[in-house]
PyMOL Python script that loads the backbone (N, CA, C, O; Angstrom):
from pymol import cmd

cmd.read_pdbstr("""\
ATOM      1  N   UNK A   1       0.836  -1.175   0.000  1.00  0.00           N
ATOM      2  CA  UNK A   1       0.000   0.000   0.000  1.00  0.00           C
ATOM      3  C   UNK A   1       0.886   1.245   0.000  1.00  0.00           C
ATOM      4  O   UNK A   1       1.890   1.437   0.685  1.00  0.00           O
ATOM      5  N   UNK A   2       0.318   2.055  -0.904  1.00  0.00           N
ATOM      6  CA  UNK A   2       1.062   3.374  -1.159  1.00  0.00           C
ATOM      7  C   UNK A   2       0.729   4.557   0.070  1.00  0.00           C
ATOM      8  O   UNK A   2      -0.446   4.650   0.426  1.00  0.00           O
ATOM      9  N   UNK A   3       1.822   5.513   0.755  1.00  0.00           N
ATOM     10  CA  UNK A   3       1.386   6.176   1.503  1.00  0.00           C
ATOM     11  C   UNK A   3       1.321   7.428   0.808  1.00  0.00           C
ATOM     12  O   UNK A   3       2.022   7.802  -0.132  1.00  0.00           O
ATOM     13  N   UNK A   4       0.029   8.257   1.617  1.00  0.00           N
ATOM     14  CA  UNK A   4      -0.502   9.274   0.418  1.00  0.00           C
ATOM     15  C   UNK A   4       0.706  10.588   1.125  1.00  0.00           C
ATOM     16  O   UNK A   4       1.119  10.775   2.269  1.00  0.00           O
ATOM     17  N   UNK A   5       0.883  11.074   0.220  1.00  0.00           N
ATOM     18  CA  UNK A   5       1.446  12.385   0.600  1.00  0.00           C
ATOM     19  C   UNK A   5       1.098  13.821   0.551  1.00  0.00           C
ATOM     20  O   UNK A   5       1.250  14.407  -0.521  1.00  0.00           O
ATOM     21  N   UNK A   6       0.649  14.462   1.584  1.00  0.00           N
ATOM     22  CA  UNK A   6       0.224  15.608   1.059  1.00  0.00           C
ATOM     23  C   UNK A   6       0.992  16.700   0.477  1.00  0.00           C
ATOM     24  O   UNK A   6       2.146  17.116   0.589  1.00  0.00           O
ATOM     25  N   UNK A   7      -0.416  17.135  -0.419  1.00  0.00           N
ATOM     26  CA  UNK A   7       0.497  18.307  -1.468  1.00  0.00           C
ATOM     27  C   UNK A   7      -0.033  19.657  -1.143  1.00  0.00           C
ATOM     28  O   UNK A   7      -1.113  19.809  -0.572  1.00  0.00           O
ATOM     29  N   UNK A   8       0.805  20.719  -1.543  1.00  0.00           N
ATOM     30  CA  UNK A   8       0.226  22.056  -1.340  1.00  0.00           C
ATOM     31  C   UNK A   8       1.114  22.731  -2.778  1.00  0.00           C
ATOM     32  O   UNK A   8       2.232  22.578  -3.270  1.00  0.00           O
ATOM     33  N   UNK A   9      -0.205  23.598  -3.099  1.00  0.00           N
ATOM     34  CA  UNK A   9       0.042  24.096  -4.722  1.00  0.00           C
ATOM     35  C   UNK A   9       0.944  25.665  -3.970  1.00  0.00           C
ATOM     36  O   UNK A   9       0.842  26.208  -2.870  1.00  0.00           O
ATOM     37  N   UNK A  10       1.478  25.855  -4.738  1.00  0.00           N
ATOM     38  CA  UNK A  10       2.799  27.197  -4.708  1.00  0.00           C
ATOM     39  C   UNK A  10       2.314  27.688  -5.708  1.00  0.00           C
ATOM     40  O   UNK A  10       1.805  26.826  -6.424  1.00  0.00           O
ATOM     41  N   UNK A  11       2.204  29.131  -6.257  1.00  0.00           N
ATOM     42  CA  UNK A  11       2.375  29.823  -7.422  1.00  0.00           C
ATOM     43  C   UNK A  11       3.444  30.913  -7.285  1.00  0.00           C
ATOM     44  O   UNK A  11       3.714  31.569  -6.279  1.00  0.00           O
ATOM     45  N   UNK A  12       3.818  30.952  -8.111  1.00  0.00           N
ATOM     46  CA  UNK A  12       5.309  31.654  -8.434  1.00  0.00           C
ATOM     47  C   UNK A  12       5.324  32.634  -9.660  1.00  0.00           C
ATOM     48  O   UNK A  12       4.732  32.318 -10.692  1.00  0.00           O
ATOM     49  N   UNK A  13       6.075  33.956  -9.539  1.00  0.00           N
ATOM     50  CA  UNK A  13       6.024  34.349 -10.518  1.00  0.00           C
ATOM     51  C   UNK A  13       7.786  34.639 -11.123  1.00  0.00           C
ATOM     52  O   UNK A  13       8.575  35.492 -10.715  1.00  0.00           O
ATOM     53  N   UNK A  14       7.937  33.881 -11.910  1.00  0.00           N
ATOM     54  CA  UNK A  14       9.609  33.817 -12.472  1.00  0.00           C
ATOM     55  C   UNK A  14       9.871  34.295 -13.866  1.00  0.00           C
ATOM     56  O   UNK A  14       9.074  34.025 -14.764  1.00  0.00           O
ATOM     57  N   UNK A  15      11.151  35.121 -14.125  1.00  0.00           N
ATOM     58  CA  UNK A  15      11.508  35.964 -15.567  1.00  0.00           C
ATOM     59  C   UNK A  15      11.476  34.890 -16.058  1.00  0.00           C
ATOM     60  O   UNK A  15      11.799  33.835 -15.512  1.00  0.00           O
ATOM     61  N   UNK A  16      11.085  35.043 -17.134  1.00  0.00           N
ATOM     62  CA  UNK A  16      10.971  33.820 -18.412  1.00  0.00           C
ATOM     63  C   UNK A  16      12.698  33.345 -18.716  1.00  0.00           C
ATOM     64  O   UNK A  16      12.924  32.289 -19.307  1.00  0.00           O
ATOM     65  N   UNK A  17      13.684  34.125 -18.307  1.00  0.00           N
ATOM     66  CA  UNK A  17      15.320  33.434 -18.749  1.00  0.00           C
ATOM     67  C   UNK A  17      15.312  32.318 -17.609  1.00  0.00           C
ATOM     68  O   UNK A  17      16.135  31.447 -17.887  1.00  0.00           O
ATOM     69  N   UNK A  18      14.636  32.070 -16.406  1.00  0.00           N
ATOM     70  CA  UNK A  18      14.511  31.307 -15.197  1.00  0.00           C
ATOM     71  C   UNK A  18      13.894  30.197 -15.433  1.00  0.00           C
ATOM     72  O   UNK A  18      13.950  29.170 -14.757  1.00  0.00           O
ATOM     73  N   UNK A  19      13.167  30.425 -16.600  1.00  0.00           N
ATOM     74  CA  UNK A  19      11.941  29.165 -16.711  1.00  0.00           C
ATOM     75  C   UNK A  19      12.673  27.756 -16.853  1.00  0.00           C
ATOM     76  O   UNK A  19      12.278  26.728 -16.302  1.00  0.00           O
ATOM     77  N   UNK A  20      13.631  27.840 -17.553  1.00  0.00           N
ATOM     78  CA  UNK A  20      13.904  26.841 -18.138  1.00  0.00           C
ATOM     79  C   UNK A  20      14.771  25.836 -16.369  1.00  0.00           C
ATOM     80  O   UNK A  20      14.646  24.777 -15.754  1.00  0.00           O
ATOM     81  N   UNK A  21      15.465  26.933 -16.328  1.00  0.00           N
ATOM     82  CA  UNK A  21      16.111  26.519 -14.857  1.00  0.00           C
ATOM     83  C   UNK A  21      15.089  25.762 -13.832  1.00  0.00           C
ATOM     84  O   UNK A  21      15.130  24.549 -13.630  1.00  0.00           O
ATOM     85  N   UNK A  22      14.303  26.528 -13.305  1.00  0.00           N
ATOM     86  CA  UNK A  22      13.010  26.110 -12.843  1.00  0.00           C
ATOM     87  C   UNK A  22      12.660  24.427 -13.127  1.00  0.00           C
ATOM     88  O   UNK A  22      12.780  23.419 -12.430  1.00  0.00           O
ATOM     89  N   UNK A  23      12.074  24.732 -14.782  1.00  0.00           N
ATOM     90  CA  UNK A  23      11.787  23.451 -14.863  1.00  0.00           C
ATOM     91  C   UNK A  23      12.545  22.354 -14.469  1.00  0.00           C
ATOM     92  O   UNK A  23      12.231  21.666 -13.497  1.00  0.00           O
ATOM     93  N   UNK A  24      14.100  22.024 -15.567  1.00  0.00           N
ATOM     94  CA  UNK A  24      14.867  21.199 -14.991  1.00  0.00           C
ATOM     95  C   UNK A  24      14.669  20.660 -13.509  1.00  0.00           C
ATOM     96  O   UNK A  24      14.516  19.477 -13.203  1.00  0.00           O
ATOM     97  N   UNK A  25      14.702  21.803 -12.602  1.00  0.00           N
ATOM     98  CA  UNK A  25      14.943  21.145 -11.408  1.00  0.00           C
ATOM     99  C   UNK A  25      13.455  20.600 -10.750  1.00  0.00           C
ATOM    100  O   UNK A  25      13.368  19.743  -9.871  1.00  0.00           O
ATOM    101  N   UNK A  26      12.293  21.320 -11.404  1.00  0.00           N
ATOM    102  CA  UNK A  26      11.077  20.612 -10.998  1.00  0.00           C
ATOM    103  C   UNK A  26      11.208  18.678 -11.537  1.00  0.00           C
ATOM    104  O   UNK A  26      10.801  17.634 -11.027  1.00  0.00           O
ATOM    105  N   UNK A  27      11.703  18.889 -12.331  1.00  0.00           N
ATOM    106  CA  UNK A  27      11.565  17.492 -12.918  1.00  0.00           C
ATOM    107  C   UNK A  27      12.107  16.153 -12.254  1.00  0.00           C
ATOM    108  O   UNK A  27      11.779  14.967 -12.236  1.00  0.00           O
ATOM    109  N   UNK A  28      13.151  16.991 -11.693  1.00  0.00           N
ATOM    110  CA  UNK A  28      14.490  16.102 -10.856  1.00  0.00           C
ATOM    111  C   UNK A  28      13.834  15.577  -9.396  1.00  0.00           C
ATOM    112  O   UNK A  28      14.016  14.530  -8.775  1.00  0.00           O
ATOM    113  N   UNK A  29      13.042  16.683  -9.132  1.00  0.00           N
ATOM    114  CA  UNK A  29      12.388  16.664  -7.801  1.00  0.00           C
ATOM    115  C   UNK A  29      11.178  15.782  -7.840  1.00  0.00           C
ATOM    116  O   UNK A  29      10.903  15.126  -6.834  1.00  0.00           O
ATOM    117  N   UNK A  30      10.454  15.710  -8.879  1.00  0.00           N
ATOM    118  CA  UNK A  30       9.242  15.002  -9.191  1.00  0.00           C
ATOM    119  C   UNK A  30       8.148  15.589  -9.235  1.00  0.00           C
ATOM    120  O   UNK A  30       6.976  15.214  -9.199  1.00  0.00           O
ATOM    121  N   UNK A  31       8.730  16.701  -9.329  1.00  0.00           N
ATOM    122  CA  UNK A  31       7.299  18.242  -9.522  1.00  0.00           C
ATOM    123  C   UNK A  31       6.333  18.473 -10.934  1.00  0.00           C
ATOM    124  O   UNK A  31       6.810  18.322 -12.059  1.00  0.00           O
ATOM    125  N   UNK A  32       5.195  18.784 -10.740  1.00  0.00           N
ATOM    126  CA  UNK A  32       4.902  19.242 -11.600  1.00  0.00           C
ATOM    127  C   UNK A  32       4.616  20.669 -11.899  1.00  0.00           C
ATOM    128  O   UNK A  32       4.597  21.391 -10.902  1.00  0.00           O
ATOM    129  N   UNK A  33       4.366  21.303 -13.164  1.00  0.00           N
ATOM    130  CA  UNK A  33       4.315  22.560 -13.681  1.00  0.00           C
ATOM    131  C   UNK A  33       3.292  22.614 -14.346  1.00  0.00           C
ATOM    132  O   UNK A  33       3.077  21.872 -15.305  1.00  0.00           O
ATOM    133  N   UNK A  34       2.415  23.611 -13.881  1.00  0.00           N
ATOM    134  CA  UNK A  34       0.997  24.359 -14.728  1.00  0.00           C
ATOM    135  C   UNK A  34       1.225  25.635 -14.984  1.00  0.00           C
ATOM    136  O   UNK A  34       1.286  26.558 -14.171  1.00  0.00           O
ATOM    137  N   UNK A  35       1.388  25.676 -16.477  1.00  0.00           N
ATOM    138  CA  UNK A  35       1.543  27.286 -16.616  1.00  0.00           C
ATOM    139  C   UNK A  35      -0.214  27.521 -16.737  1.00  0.00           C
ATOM    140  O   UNK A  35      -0.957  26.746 -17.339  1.00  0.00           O
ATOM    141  N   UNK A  36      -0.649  28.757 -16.025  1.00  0.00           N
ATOM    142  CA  UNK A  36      -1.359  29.381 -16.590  1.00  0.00           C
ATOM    143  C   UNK A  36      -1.622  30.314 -17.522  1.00  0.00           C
ATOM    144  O   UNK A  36      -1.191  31.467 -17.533  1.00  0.00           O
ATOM    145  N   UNK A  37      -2.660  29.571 -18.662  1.00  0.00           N
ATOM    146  CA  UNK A  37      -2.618  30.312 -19.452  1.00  0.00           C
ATOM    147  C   UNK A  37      -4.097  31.605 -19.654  1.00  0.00           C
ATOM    148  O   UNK A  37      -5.096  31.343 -18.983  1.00  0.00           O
ATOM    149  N   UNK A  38      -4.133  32.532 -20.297  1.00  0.00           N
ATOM    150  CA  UNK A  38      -4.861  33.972 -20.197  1.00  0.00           C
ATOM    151  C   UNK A  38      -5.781  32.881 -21.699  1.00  0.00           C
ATOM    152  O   UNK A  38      -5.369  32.018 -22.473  1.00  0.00           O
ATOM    153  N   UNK A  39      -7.192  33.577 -21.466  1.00  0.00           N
ATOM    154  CA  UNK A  39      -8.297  32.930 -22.730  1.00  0.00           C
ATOM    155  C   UNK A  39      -8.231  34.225 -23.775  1.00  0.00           C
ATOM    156  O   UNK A  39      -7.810  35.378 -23.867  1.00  0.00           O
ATOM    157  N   UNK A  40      -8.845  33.350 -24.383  1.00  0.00           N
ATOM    158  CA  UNK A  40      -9.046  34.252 -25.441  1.00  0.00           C
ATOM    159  C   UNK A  40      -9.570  36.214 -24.731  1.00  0.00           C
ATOM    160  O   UNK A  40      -9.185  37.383 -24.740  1.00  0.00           O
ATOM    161  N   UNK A  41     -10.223  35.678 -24.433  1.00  0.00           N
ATOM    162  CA  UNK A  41     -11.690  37.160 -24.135  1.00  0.00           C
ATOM    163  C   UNK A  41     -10.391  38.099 -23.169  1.00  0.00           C
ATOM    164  O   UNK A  41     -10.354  39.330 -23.185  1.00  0.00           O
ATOM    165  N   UNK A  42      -9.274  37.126 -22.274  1.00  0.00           N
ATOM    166  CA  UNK A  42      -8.712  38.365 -20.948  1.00  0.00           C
ATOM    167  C   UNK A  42      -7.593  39.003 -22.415  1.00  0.00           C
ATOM    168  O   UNK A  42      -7.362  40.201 -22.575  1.00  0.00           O
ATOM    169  N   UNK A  43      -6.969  37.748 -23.451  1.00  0.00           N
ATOM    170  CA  UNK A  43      -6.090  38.466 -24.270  1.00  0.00           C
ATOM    171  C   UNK A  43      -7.121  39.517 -25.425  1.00  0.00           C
ATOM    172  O   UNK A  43      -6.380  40.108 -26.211  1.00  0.00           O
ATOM    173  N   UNK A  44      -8.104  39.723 -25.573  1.00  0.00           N
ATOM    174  CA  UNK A  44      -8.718  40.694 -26.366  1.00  0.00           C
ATOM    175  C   UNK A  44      -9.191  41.813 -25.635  1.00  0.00           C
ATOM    176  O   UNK A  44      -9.440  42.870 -26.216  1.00  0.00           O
ATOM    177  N   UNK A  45      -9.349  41.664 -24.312  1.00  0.00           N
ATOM    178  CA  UNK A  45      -9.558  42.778 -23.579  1.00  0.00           C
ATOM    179  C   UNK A  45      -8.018  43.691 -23.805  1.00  0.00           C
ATOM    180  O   UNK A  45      -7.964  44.756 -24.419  1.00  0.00           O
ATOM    181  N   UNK A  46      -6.866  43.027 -23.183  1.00  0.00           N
ATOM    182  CA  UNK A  46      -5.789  43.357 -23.806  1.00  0.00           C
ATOM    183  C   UNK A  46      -5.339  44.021 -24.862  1.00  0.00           C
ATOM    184  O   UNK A  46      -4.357  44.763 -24.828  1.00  0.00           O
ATOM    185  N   UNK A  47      -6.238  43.723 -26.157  1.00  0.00           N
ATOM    186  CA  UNK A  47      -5.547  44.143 -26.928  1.00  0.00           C
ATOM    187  C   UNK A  47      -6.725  45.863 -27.205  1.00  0.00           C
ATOM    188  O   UNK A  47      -6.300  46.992 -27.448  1.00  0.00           O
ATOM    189  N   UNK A  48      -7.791  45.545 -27.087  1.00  0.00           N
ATOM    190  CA  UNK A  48      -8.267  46.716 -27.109  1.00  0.00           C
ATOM    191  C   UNK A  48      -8.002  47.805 -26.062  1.00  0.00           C
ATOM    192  O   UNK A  48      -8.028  48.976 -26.442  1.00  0.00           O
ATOM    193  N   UNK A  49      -7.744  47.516 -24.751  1.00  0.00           N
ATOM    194  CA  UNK A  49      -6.683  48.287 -23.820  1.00  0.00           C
ATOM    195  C   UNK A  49      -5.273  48.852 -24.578  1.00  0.00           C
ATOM    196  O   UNK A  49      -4.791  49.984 -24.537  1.00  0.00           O
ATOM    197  N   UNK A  50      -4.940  48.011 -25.070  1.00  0.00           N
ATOM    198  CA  UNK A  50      -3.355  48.821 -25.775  1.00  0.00           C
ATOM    199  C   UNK A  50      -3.523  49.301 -27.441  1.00  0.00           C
ATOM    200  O   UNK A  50      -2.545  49.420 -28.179  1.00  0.00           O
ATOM    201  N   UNK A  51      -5.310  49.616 -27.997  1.00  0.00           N
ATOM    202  CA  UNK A  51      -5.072  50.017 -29.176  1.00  0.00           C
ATOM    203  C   UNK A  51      -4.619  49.227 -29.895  1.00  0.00           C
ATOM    204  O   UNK A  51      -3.582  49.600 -30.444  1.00  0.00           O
ATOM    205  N   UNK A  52      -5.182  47.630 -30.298  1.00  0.00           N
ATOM    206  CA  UNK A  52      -4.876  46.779 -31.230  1.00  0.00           C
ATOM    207  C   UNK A  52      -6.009  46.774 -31.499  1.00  0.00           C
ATOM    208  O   UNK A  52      -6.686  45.980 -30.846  1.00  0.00           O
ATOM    209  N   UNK A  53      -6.515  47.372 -32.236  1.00  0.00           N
ATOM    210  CA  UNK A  53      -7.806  47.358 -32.541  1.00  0.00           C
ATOM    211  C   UNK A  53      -8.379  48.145 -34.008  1.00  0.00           C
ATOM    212  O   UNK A  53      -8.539  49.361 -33.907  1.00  0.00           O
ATOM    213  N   UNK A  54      -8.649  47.590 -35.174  1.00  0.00           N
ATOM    214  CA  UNK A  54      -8.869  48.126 -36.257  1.00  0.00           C
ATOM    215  C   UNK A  54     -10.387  48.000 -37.155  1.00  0.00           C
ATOM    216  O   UNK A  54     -11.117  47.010 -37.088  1.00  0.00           O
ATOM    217  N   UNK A  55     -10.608  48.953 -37.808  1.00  0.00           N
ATOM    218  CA  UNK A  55     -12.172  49.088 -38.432  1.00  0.00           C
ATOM    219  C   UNK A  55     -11.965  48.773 -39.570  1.00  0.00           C
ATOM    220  O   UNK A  55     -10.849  48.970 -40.051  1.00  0.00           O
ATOM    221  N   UNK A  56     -13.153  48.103 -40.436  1.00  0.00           N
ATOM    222  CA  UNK A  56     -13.097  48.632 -42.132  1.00  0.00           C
ATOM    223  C   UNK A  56     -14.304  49.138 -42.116  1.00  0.00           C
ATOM    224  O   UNK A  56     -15.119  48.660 -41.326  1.00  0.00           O
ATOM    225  N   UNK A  57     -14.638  50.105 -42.897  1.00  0.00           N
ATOM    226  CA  UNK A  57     -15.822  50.213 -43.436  1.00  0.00           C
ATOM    227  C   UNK A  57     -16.374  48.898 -44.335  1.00  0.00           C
ATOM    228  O   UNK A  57     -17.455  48.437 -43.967  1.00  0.00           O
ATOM    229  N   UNK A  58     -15.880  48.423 -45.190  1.00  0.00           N
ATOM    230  CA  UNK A  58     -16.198  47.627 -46.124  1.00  0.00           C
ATOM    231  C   UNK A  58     -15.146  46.292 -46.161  1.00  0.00           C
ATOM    232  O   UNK A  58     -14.254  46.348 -45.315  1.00  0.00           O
ATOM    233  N   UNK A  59     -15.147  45.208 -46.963  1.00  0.00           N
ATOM    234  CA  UNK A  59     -14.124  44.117 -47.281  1.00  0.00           C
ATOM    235  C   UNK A  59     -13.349  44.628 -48.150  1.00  0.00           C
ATOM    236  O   UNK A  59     -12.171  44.299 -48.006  1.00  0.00           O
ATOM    237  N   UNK A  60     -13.578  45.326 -49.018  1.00  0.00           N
ATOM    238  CA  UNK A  60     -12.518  46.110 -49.631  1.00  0.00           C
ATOM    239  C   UNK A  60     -10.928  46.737 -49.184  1.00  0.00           C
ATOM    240  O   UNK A  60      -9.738  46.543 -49.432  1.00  0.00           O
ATOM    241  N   UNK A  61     -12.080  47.873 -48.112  1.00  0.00           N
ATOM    242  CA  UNK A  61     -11.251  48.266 -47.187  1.00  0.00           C
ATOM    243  C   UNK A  61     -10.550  47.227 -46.170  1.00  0.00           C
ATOM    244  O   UNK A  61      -9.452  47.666 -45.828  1.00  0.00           O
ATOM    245  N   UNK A  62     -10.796  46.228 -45.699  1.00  0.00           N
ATOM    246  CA  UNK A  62     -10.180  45.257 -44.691  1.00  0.00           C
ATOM    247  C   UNK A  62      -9.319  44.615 -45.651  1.00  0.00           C
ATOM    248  O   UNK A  62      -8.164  44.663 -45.228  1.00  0.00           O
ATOM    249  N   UNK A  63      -9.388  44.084 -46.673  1.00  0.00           N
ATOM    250  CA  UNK A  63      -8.339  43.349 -47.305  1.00  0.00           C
ATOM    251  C   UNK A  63      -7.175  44.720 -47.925  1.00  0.00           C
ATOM    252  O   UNK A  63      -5.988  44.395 -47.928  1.00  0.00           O
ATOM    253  N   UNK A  64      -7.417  45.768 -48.282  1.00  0.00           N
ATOM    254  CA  UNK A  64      -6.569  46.965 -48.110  1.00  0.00           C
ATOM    255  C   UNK A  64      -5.647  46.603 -47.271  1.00  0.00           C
ATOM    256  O   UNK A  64      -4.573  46.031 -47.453  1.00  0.00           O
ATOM    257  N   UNK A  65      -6.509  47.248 -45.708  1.00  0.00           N
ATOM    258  CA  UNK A  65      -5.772  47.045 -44.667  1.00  0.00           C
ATOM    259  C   UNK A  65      -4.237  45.531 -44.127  1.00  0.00           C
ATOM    260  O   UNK A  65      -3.200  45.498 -43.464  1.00  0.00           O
ATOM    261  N   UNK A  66      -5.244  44.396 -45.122  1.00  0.00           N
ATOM    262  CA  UNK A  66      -4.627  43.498 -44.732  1.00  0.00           C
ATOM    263  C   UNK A  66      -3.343  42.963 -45.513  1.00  0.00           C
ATOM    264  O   UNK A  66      -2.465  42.200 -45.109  1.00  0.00           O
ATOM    265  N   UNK A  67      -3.523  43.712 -47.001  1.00  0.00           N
ATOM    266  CA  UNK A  67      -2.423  43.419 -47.826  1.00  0.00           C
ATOM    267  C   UNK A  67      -1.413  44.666 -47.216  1.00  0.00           C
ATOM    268  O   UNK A  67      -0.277  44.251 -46.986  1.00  0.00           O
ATOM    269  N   UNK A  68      -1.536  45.511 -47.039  1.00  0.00           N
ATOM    270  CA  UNK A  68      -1.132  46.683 -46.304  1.00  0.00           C
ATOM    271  C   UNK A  68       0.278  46.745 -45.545  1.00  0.00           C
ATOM    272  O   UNK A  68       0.600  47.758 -44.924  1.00  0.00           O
TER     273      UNK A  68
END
""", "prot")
cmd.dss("prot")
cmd.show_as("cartoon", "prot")
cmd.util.cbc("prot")
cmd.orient("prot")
């Protein structure tokens, strides 16, 4: 019979040049890693917050824009 071990979740926030470091040693240890990831709707809020955001009047105009 296996003895259970308890776990407790950590979140961390590390520069992405760290990540890789990080991992390695999660692996060694027997850790696992959940990146969280942002959905669609929090990255489009995003982008209309920073002015990524464009109109056409028409398909004309959007394929303009898009050969552009």
């Amino acid at each position: 019979m296996e003895a259970v071990v308890p776990q407790r979740q950590v979140y961390l926030s590390i520069p992405s040049s760290d990540y890789r470091l990080i991992s390695s040693i999660s692996r060694k240890m027997g850790w696992t890693i959940h990146r969280q990831r942002k959905s669609g709707l929090e990255r489009a809020i995003e982008d209309v917050r920073a002015g990524r955001v464009y109109q056409a009047d028409s398909i004309e105009d959007l394929m303009a824009q898009l050969n552009s």
